[in-house]
ZABAVO-519390 format. One record per residue: residue in three letters; x, y, z of N, C-alpha, C in turn. Coordinates in steps of 0.02 Angstrom, whole numbers, plus 50000, padded with zeros to 5 digits. Layout:
# ZABAVO-519390
ALAXYZXYZXYZ
...
# end
This chain:
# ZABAVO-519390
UNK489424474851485489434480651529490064484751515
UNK490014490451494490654496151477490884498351518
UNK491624498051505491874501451588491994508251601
UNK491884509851655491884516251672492694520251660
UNK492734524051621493494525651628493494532751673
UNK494294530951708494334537651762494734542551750
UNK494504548851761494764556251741495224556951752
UNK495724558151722496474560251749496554565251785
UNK497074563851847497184568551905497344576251900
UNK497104581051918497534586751902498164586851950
UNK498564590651902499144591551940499024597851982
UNK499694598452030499564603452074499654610252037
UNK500094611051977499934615251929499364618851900
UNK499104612551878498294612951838498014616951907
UNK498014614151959497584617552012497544624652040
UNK498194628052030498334632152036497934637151989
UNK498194633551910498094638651881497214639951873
UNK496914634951900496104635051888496004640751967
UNK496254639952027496134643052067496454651252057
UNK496754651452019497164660551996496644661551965
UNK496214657751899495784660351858495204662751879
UNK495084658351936494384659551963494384665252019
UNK494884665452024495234673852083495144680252050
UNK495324677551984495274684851915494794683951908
UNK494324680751893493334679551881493164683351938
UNK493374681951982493014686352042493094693452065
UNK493784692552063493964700252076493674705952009
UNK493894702551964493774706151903492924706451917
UNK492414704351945491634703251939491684709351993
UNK492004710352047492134714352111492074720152070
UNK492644722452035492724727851989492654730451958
UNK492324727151907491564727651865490994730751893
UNK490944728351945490134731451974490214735952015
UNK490904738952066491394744352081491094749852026
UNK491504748351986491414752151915490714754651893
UNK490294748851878489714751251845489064753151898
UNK489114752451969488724753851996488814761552001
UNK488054763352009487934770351997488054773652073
UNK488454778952088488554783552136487954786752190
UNK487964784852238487164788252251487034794552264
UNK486474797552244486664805752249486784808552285
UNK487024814152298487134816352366486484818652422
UNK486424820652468486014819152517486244829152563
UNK485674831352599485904837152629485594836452681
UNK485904835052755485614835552802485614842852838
UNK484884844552885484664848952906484164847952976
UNK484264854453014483594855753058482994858153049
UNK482554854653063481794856953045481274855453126
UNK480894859253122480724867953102481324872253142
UNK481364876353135481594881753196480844884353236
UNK480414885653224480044886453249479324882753255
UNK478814886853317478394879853301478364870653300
UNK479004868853345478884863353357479894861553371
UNK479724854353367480284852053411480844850453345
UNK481544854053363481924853953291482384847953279
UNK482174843353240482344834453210482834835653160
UNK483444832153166483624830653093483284828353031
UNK483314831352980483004827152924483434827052861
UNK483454822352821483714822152759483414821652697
UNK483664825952624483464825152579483934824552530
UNK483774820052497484014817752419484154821152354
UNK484464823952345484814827952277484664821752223
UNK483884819552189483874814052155483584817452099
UNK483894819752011483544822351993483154819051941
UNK483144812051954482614804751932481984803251954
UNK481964807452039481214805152041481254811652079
UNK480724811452115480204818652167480374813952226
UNK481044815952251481204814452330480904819252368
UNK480834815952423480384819352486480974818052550
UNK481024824752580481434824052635481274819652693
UNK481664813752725481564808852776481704811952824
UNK481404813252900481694814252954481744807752986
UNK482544809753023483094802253026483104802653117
UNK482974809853157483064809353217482344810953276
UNK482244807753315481374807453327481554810753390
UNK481794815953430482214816553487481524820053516
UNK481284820553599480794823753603480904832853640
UNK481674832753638481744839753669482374842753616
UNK482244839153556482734843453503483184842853485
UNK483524844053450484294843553407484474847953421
UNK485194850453462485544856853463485814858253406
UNK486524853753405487084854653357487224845453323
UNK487374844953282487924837953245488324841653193
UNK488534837053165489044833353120488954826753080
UNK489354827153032489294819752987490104815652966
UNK490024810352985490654809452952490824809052884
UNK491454808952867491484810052789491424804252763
UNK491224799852771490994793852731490454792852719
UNK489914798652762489104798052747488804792852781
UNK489124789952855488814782052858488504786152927
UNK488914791252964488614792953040488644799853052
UNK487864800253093487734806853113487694807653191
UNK488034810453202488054812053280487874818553317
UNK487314820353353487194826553371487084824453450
UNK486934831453462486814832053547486064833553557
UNK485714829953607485194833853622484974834853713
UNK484634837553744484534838953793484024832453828
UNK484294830853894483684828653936483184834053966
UNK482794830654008482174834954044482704840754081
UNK483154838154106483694843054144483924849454099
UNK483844849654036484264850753982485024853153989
UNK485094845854009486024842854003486074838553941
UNK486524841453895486474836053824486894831153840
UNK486804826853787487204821453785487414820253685
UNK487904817253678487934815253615487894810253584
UNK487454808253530487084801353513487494799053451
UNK487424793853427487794791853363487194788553313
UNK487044791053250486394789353211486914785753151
UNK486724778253136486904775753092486614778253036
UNK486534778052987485984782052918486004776152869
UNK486484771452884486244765252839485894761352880
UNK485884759452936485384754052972484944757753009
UNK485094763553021484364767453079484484767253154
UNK485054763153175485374762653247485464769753264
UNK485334769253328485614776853386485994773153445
UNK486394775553461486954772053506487334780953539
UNK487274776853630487214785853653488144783353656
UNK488474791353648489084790353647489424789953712
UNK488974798853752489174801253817488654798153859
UNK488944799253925488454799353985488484807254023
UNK488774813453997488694818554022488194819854084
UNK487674818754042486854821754077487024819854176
UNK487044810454177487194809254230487664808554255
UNK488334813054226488914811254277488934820954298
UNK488364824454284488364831054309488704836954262
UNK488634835054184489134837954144488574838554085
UNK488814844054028488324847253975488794846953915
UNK488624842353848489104839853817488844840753732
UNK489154843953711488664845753646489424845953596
UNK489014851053521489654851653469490054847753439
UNK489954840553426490384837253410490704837553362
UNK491334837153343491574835153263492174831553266
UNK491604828453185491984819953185492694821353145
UNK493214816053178493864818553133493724813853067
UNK494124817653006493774815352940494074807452934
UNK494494805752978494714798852931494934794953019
UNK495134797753051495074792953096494344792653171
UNK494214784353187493594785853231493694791053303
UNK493694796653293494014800153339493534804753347
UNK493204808553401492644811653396492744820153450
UNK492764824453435492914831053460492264833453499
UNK492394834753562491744838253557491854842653624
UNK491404847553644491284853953701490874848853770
UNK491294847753828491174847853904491144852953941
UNK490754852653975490624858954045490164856754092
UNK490444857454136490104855454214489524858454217
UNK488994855554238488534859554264488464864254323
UNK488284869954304488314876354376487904871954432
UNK488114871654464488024866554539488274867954586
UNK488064867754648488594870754723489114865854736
UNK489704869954741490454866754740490754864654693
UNK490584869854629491034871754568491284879054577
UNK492074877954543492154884754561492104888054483
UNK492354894454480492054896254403492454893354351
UNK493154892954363493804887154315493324880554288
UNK493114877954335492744871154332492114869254307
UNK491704877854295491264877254232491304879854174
UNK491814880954158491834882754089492264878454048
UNK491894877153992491984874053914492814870853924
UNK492934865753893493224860053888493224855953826
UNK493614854753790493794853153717494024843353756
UNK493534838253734493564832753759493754827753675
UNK494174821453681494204818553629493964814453657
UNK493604808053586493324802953604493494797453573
UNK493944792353614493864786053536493454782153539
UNK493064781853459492594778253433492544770653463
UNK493194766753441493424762553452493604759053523
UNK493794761553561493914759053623493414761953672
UNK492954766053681492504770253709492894772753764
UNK493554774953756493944779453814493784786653785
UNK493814792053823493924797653819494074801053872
UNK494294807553848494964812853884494904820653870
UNK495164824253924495284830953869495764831453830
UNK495624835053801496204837753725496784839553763
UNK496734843353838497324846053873497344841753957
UNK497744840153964497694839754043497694845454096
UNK497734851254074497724856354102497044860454110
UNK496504861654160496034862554170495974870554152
UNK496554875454136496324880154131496484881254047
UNK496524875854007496424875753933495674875253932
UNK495244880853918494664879353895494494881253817
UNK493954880353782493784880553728493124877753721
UNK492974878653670492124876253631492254875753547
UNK491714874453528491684874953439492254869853409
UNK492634866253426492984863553391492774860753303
UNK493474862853277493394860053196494174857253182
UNK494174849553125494394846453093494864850853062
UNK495514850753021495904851552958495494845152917
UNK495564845352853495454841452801495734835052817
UNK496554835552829497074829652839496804827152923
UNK496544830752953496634827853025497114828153065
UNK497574832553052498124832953101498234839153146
UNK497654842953130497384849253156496864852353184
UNK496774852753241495814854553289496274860153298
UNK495504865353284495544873953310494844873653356
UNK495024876853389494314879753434494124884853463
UNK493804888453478493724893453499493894893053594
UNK494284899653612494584899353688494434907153721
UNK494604907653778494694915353813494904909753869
UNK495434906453856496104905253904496334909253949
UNK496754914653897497134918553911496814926853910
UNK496254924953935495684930253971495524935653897
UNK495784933053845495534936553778495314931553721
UNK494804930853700494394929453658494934926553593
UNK494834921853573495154918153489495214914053489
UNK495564910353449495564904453434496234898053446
UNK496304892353496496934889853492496744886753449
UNK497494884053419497504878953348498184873853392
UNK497684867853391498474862153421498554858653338
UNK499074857053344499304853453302499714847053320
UNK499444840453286499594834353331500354832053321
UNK500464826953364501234825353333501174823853264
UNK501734825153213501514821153132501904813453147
UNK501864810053086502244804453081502854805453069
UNK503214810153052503924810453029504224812253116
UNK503964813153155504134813853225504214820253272
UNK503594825053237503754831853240503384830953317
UNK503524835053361503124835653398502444839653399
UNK502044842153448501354842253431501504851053445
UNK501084855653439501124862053447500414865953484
UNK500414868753507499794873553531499894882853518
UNK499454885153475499564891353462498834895353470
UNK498904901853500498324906253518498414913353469
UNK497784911253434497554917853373497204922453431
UNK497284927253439496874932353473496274935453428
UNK495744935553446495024939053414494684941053441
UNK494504946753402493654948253455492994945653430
UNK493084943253387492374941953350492114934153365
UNK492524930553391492134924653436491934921253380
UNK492304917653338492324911653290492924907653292
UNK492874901253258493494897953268493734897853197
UNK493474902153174493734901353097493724894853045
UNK494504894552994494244889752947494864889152932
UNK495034882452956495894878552928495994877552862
UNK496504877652820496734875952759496474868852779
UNK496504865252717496324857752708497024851952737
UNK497684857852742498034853752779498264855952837
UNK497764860952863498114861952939498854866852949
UNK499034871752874499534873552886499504881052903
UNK498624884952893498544888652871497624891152933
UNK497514895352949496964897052970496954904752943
UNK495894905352948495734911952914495204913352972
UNK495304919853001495004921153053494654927053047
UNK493984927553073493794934353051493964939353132
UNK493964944453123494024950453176493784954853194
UNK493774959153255493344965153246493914971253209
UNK493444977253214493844984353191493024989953181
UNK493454995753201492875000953216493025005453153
UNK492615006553118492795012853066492015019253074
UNK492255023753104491755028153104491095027853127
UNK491225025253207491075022853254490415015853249
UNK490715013353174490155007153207490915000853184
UNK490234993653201491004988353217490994984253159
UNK491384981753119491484977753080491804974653091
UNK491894968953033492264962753031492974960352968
UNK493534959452986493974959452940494284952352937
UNK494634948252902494914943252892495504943752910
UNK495934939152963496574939852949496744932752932
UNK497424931252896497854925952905498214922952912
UNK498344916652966498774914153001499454907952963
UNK500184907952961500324901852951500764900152973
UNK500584894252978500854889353059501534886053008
UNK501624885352957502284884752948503074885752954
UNK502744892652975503434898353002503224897853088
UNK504044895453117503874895153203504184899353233
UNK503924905853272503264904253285502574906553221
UNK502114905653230501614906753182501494914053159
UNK501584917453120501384921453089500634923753084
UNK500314928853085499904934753086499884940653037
UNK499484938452967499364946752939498794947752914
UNK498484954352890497724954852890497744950952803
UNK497344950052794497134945952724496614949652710
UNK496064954352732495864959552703496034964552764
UNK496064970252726496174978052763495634979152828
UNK495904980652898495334982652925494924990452912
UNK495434992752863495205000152838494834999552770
UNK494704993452753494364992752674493744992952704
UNK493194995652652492654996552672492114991352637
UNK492324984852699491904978152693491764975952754
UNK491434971352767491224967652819491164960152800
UNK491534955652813491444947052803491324944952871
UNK491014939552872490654936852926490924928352920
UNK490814927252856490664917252881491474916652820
UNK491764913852830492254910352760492344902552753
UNK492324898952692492364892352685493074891352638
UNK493204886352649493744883252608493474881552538
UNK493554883352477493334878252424493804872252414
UNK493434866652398493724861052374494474861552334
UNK494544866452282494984867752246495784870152295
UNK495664869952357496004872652398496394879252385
UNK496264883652328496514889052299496174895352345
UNK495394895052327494954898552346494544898652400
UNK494514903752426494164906352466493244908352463
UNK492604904352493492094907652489491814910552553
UNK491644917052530491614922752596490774926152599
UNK490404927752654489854931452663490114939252647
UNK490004942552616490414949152642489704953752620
UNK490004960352634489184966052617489944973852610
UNK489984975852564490254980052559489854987552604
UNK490514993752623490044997652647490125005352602
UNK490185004852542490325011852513489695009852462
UNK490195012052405489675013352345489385007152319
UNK489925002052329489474994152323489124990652353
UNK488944994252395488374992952457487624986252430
UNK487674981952487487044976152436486754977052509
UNK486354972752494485824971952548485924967152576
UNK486004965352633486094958152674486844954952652
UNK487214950452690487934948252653487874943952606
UNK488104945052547488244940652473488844938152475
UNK488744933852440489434927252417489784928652377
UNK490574930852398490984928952345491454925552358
UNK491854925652287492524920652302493054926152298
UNK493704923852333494414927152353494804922752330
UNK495164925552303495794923452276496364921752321
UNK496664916852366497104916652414497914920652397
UNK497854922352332498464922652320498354930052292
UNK498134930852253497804940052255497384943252298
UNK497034938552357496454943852378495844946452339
UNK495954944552279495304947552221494844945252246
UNK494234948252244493554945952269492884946152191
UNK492864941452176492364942252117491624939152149
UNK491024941752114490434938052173490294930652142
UNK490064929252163489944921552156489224920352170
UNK488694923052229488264924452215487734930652261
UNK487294933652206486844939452261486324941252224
UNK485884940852272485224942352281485064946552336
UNK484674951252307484694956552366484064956452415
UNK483714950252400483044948352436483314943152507
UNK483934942852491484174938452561484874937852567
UNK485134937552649485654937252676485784930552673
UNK486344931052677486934924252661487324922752722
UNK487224916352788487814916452830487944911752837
UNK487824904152825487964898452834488114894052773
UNK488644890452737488514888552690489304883952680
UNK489224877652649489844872752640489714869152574
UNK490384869852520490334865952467490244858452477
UNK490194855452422489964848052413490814846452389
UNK490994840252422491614840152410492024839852324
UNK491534839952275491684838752220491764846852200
UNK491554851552250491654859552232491094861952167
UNK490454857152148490194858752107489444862452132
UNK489304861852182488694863152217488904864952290
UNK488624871852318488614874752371487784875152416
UNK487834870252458487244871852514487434878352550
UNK486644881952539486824887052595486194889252646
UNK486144890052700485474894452733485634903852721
UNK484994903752704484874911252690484294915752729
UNK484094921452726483684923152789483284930552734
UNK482794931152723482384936852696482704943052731
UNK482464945652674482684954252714482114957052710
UNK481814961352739481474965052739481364970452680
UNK480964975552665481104980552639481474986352639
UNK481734986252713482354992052727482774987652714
UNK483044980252701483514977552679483964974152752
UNK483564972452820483754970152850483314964752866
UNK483884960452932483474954752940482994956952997
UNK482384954953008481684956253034481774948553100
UNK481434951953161481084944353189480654939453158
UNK480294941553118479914938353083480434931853017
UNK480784934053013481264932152969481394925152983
UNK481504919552924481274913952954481774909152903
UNK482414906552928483134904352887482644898752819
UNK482904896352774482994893252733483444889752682
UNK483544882752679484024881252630484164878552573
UNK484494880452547484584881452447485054878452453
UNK485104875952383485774874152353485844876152284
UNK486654880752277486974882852209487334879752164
UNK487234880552088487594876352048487834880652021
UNK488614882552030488834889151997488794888251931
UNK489004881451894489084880251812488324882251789
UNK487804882451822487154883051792486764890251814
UNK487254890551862486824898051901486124895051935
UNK486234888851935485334887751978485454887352036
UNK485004891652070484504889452143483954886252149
UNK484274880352208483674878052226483304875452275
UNK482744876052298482524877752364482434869252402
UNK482684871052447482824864252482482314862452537
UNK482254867352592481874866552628481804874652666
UNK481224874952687481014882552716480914880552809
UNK481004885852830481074883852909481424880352934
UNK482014880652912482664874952920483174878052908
UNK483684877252959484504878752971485144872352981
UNK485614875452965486064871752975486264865852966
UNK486434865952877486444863252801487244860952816
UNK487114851752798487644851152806487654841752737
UNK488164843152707488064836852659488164829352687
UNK487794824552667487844818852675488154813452597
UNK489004815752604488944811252556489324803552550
UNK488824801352507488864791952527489534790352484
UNK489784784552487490264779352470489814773852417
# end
């Protein structure tokens, strides 16, 4: 009978170094498939129909491998007002109305299909819509207002800028002061900046708070005055806002750009286009490139187009070159894809006198400036907004 001989012990050395190797096998396997897994395409969420029936979120797939068909993701039975997405592509959060039509705001997972209600508005006697998500922390912005009810006074129904944390399910107003009101709230890029639209101070514009930073600045609150009732569009770091305005030239009303920067205290005010140039801009976006400017505008002299066309501005010249127009449709809603290579936009027919008609019925495209293509996304649908994944 042969004897069994026994394996020599590893040392605590040997052990080590087999447990480091197998740490690099793994991580390195982590990294590898990091690496080689394929990106998923991007995704454009929207409302469907505007008309003719009850308006659902739905999403569709930018897949140009197969014939994607748009999914609707929200089954609500009195409608989708307004949402948002967060920038990671994982959650969609919108408001919709009860039988009362008092909204509330819901939270739609898009990887598991969960809805999880955020607010209780409806039944604590309050109307709660507009949300927007801050881009990096769970922090959630959104528009409160009491419902008109006996023994409100008029202070006590109007609009209210409320934060929400994700995380702890506390929330608050943005101000402790009840006669800070506002609506529309929007993000800076960095997050250290919500603008919203106000008539505080019994005139129409926009406050911009700015939070404490980490270096120990304290926090700031500043009021853009406007007549044109937008909250405009923050630089990507919150140092900078672009606001559009009114102005009368030869007795009808247009719209001019000014711009704000909050670097210099107090904040600074100058027009960024002329209210005597003969243009009209309506919507402006940030491009990705953070250089440029993309604007609705419709000139009113000899370059006259039909409905507002897209161009880009130069932040640093003001140059306006077009970017895109078609004179079969108006241009007012529209946000790059964060890679700045593709622009979703809703657009609206014009008529044959070259305006928009009741009949007129939004639709949304998406542009590939490197290719010049349009392409039609969905018809009877507004308010185009990207879903992109991780």
């Amino acid at each position: 009978m042969s004897k069994k001989t026994k394996a020599p012990a590893l040392s605590f050395d040997m052990v080590m170094i087999v447990a480091i190797l197998a740490l690099v096998i793994i991580v390195g396997g982590i990294s590898l498939y990091a690496y080689l897994r394929p990106t998923p395409p991007p995704q454009i969420a929207y409302l469907y129909p505007i008309r003719d029936g009850i308006p659902n979120l739905w999403v569709y797939t930018l897949d140009d491998e197969s014939d994607t068909q748009p999914e609707q993701v929200t089954f609500t039975t009195m409608g989708v007002y307004d949402y948002d997405i967060s920038d990671d592509g994982r959650f969609l959060m919108y408001s919709t109305p009860n039988q009362t039509l008092s909204r509330d705001i819901y939270q739609l997972n898009l990887r598991t299909g969960n809805v999880e209600a955020l607010t209780t508005c409806a039944s604590e006697g309050a109307d709660c819509y507009a949300p927007a998500i801050h881009p990096t922390d769970p922090i959630l912005a959104y528009t409160r207002v009491a419902d008109n009810v006996g023994g409100l006074d008029e202070r006590e129904r109007r609009p209210r800028i409320w934060l929400r944390d994700l995380e702890t399910n506390t929330e608050r107003p943005l101000s402790p002061n009840p006669d800070d009101t506002g609506h529309s709230a929007v993000w800076s890029r960095d997050g250290n900046t919500l603008a919203y639209t106000t008539d505080t101070l019994e005139q129409t514009g926009t406050m911009v708070f700015q939070f404490a930073d980490r270096d120990g600045g304290a926090s700031r609150l500043n009021f853009i005055p406007s007549g044109y009732g937008s909250t405009g569009t923050l630089s990507p770091d919150g140092t900078a806002l672009i606001i559009p305005d009114l102005t009368s030239r030869n007795g009808q009303i247009f719209s001019y750009l000014k711009w704000v920067d909050f670097t210099i205290t107090p904040p600074t005010f100058e027009n960024f286009t002329s209210p005597d140039e003969p243009v009209d801009d309506v919507a402006i976006e940030w491009h990705p490139d953070q250089h440029n400017l993309t604007v609705a505008r419709r000139y009113t002299d000899e370059r006259w187009t039909r409905g507002y066309q897209l161009y880009t501005l130069d932040t640093e010249t003001n140059e306006a070159t077009p970017l895109f127009t078609d004179n079969a449709y108006s241009h007012h809603f529209f946000a790059w894809h964060p890679d700045g290579e593709q622009l979703v936009m809703q657009r609206l027919p014009l008529n044959e006198t070259g305006n928009i008609s009741s009949a007129s019925q939004p639709s949304i495209w998406v542009f590939t400036p490197s290719t010049q293509a349009m392409s039609l996304i969905a018809d009877d649908a507004y308010l185009p907004h990207w879903v992109v994944r991780e």
